[in-house]
C-alpha positions as CSV (number, residue, x, y, z in Angstrom):
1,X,8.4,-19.2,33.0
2,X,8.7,-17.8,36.6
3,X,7.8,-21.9,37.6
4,X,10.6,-23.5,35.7
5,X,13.2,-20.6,36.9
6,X,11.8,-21.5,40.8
7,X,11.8,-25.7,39.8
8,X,15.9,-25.0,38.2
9,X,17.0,-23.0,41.1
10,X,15.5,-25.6,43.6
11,X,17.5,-28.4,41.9
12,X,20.4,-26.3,41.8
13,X,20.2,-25.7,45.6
14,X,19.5,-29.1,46.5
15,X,22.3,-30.4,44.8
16,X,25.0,-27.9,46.4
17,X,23.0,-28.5,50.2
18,X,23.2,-32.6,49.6
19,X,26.9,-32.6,48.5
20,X,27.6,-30.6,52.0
21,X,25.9,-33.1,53.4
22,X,27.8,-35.9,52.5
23,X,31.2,-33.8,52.8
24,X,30.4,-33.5,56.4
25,X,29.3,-37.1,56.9
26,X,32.6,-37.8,54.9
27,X,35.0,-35.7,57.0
28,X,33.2,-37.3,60.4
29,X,34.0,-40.2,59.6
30,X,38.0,-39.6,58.6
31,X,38.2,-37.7,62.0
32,X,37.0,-41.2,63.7
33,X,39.2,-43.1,61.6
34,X,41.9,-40.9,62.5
35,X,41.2,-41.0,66.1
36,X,40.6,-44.3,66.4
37,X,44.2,-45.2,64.4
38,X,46.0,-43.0,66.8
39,X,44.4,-45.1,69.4
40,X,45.3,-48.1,68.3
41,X,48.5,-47.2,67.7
42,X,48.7,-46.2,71.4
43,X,47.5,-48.9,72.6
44,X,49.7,-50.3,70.9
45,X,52.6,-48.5,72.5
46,X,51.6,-49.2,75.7
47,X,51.3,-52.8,75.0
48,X,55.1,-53.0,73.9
49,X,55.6,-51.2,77.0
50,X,54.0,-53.0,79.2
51,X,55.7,-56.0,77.8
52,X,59.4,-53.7,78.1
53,X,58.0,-53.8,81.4
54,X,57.1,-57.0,82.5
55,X,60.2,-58.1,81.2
56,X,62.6,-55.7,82.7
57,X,61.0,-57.1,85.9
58,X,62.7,-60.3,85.4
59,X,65.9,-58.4,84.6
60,X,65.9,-55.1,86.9
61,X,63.3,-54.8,89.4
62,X,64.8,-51.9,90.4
63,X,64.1,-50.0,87.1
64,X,60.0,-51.1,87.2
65,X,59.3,-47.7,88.6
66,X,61.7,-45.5,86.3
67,X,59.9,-47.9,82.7
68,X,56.8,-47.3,84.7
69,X,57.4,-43.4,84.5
70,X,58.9,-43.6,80.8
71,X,56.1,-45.6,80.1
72,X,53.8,-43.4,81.7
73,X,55.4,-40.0,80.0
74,X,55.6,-42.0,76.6
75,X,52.0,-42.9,76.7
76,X,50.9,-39.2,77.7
77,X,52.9,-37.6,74.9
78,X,51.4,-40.5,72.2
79,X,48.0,-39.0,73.8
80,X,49.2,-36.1,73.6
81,X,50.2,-35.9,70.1
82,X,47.3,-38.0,69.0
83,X,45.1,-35.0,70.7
84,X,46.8,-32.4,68.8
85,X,46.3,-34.1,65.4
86,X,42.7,-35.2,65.8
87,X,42.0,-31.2,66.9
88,X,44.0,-30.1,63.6
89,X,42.4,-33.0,61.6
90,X,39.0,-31.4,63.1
91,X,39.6,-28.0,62.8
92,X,41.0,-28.6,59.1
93,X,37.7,-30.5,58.6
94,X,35.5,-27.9,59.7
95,X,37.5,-25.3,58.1
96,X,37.0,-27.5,54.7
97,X,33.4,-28.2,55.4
98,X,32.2,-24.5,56.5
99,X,34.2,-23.3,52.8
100,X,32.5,-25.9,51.5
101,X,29.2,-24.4,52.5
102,X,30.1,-20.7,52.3
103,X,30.7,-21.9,47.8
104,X,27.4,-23.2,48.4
105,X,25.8,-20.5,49.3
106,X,27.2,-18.5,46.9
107,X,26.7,-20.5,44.5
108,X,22.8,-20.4,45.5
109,X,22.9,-16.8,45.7
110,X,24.7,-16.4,41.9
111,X,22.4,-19.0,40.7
112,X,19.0,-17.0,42.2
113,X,20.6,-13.7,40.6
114,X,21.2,-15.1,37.0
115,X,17.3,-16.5,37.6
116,X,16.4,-13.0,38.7
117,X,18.2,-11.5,35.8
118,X,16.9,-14.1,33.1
119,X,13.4,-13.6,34.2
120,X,14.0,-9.7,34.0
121,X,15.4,-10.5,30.6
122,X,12.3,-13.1,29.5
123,X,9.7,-10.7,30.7
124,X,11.9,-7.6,28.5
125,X,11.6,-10.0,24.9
126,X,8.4,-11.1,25.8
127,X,7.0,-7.4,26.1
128,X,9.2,-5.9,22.9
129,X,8.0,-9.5,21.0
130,X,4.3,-8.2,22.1
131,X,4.9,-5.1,20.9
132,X,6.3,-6.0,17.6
133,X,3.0,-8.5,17.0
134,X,0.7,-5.7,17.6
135,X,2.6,-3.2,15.4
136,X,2.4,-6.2,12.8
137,X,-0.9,-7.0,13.5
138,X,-2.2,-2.7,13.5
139,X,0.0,-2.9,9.9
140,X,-1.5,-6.3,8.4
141,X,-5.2,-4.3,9.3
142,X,-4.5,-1.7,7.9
143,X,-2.8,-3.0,4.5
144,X,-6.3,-5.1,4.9
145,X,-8.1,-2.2,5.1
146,X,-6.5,-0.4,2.1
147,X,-7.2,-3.4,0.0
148,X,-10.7,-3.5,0.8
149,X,-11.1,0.1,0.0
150,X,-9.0,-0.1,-3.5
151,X,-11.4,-2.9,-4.2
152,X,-14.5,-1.0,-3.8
153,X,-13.1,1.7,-6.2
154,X,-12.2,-0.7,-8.6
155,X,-15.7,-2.3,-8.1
156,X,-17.5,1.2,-8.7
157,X,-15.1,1.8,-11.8
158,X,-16.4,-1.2,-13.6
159,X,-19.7,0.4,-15.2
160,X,-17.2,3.2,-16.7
161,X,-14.9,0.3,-17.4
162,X,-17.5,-1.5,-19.5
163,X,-18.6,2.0,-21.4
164,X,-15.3,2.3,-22.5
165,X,-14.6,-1.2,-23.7
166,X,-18.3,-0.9,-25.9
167,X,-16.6,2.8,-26.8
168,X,-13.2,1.1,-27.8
169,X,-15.1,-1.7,-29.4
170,X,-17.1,0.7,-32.2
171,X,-14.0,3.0,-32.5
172,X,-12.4,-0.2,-33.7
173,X,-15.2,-1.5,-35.7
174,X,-14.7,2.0,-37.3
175,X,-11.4,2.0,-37.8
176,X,-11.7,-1.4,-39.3
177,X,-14.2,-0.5,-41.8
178,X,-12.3,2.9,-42.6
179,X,-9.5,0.6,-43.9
180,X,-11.5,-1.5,-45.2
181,X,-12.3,1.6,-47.8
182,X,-9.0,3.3,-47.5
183,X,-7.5,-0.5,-48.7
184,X,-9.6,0.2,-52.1
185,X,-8.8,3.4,-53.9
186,X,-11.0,2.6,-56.1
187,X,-14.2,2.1,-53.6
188,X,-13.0,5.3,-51.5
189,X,-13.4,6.9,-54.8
190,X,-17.0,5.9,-55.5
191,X,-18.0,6.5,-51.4
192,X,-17.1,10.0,-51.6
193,X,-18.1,10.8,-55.3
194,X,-21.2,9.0,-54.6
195,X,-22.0,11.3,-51.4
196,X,-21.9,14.6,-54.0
197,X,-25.1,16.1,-54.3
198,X,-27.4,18.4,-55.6
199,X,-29.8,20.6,-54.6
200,X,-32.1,23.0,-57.0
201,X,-34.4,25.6,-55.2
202,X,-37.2,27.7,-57.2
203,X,-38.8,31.1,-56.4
204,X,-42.4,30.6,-57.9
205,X,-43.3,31.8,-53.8
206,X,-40.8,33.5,-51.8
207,X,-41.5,32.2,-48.6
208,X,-41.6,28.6,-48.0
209,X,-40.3,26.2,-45.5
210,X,-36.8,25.5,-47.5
211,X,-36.2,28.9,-48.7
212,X,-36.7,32.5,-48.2
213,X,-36.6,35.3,-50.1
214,X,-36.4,38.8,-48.4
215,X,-36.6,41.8,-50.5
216,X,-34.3,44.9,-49.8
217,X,-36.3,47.8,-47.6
218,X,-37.4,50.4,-49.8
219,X,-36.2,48.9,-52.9
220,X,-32.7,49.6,-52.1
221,X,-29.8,47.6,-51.3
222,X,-29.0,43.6,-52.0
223,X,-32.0,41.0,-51.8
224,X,-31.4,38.2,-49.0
225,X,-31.8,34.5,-49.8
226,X,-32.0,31.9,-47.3
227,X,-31.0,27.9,-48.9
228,X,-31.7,25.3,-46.7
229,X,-29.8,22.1,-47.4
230,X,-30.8,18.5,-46.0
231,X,-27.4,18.1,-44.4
232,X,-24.6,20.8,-43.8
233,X,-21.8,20.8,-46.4
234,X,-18.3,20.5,-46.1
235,X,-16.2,23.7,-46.2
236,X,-15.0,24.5,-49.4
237,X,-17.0,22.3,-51.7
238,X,-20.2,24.1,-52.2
239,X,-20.8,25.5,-55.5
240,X,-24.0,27.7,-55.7
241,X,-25.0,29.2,-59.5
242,X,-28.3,30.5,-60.9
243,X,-28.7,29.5,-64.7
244,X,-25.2,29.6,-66.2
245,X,-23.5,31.9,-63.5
246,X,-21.5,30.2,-61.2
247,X,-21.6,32.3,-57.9
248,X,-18.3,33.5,-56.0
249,X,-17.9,32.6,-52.7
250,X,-18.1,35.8,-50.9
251,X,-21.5,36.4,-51.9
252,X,-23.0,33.5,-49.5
253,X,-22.2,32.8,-45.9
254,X,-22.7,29.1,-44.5
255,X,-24.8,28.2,-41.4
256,X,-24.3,24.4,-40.4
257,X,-27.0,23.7,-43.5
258,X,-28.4,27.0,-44.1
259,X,-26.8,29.1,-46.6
260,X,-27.4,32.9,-46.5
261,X,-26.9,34.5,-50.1
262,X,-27.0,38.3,-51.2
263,X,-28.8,38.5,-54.5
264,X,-27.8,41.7,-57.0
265,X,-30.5,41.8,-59.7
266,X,-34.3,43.0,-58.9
267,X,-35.7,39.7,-56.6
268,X,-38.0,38.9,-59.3
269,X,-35.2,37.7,-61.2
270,X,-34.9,34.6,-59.3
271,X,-38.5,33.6,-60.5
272,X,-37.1,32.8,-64.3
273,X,-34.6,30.2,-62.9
274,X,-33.7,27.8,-60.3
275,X,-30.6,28.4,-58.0
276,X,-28.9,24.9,-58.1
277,X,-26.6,24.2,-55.1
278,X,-23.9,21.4,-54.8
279,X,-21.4,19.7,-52.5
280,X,-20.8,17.1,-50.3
281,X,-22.3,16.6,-47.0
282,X,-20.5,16.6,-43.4
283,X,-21.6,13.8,-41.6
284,X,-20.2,14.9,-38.5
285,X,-22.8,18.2,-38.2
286,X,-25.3,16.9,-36.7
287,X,-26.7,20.5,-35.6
288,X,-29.5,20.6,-38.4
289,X,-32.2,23.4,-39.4
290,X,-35.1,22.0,-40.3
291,X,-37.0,25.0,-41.5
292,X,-37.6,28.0,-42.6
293,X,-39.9,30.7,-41.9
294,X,-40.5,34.6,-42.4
295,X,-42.2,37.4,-39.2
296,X,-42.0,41.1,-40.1
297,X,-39.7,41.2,-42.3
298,X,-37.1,38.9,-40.3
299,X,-36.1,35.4,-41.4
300,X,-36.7,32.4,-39.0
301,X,-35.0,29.7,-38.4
302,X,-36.3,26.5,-36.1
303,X,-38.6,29.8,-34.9
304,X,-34.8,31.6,-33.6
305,X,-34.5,35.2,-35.7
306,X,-31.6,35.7,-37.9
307,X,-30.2,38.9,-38.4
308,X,-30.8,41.1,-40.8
309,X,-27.9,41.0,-43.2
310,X,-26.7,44.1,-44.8
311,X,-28.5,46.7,-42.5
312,X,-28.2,48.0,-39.4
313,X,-30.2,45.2,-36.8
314,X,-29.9,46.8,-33.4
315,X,-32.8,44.8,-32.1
316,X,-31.2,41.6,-33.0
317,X,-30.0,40.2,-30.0
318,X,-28.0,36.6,-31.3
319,X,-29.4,33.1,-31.6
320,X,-28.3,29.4,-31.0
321,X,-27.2,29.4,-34.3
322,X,-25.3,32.9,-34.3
323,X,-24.0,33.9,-30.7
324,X,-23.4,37.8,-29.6
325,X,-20.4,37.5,-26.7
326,X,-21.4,40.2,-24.2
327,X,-18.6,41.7,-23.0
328,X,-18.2,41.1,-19.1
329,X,-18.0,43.7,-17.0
330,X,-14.4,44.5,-15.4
């Protein structure tokens, strides 16, 4: 930049210095032509003169030396005069050609100062265009570098991303097949009828791995009976009766499968007949008990003690299957 500023100034200069150049050269040679006509024309003048002269010598001899002086006063005022304008024509040509030179030097001074300011003005773009391609270039890394990061989290997401597509797939295949048998009344029908069951339980032993039978203390109170089912019922559809007596509801509790019932009649009662228990199964319990089994005078179950229903258990401290909430302290 700063060389094609220096090589344009240069030009410009060299231009203004050459045309001063030829002005002077110009103007030189008008004062000599100038000159030169005024001589002629003198000469001239003394020529006609001379010839005045030469022939007032044939006509008045006694007037020779009065032409003579005329002639002599006529030539030195021609001189004269020619004198005078030469020095004007001079002095105006000088005059012309130092204005002349005095616009060209101004005009190389403006011309170095709009260089001086254009460069100052170059050099101020090319520093704010600098400054704008770093900011771009600090924001183009960093959108870069945001990507790259977004990426990786998407990249670590894609094990969850495939769990929940196999999790979205058998919800659907569920969903599917749930209206596949909500479509047909008349197969819903026979799914859930179908799933009723029974379950009979006998008392020739009172302890055994799917029941448990545990006497009142001293004879007094209500006899405990512990059912276990092979899958937990639904709420509200269990129907429990010994012989020919349906049982009410509030005489049994529910457990996930294990139902807890509180037998009237002497215990040896239940030895004549079978306690039949039905209802349909909850397939969505899948906390099971799996047996049964009797330690001083507690009932087990899966080897955690159940309480001691009826009387007063203080050393029963809650199970997996019944919780006690301690109270926290304030």
């Amino acid at each position: 930049m700063k060389e094609f500023i220096a090589g344009t100034v240069g030009v410009e200069v060299a231009k203004v210095v050459r045309d001063r150049d030829i002005l002077e050269t110009e103007s030189a040679i008008k004062v000599f032509e100038r000159a030169w006509g005024w001589v002629k024309i003198a000469g001239g003048i003394a020529a006609v003169l001379l010839a005045i002269v030469g022939g007032g010598i044939f006509w008045q001899v006694s007037d020779w030396r009065s032409g003579v002086e005329k002639a002599k006063e006529s030539v030195a005022d021609s001189a004269s005069t020619a004198s005078k304008q030469i020095s004007a024509t001079s002095t105006e040509s000088i005059s012309e050609i130092r204005r002349t030179s005095k616009n060209a030097t101004e005009a190389s001074q403006s011309a170095a100062q709009n260089a001086s300011q254009l460069s100052g003005e170059l050099q101020a773009t090319a520093t704010h265009t600098k400054s704008e391609l770093a900011s771009e270039a600090l924001a183009v890394k960093k959108e870069v570098a945001s990507s790259r990061a977004e990426l990786a989290a998407a990249e670590q997401l894609q094990p969850e991303f495939q769990t929940m597509r196999t999790q979205l797939s058998n919800a659907t295949e569920a969903i599917a097949a749930q209206q596949k048998v909500l479509s047909n009344s008349e197969e819903f029908a026979k799914q859930i009828f179908s799933s009723h069951t029974t379950e009979l339980f006998y008392f020739d032993q009172f302890i055994k791995t799917k029941s448990v039978v545990l006497p009142p203390a001293e004879g007094k109170g209500l006899t405990l009976v512990y059912l276990l089912l092979p899958s937990a019922p639904i709420p509200g559809t269990v129907q429990l009766q010994w012989n020919i007596f349906l049982q009410l509801p509030d005489t049994y509790n529910i457990i996930h499968n294990l139902i807890i019932f509180r037998w009237g009649d002497p215990p040896d009662t239940l030895k004549q007949k079978p306690v039949s228990v039905s209802y349909f199964p909850d397939g969505s319990d899948k906390e099971i008990i799996t047996s049964l089994s009797e330690h001083d005078g507690r009932a087990f179950a899966d080897d955690q003690p159940l309480p001691k229903f009826g009387q007063f258990d203080p050393e029963f401290k809650g199970n997996k299957w019944i919780p006690i909430l301690t109270p926290k302290p304030q």
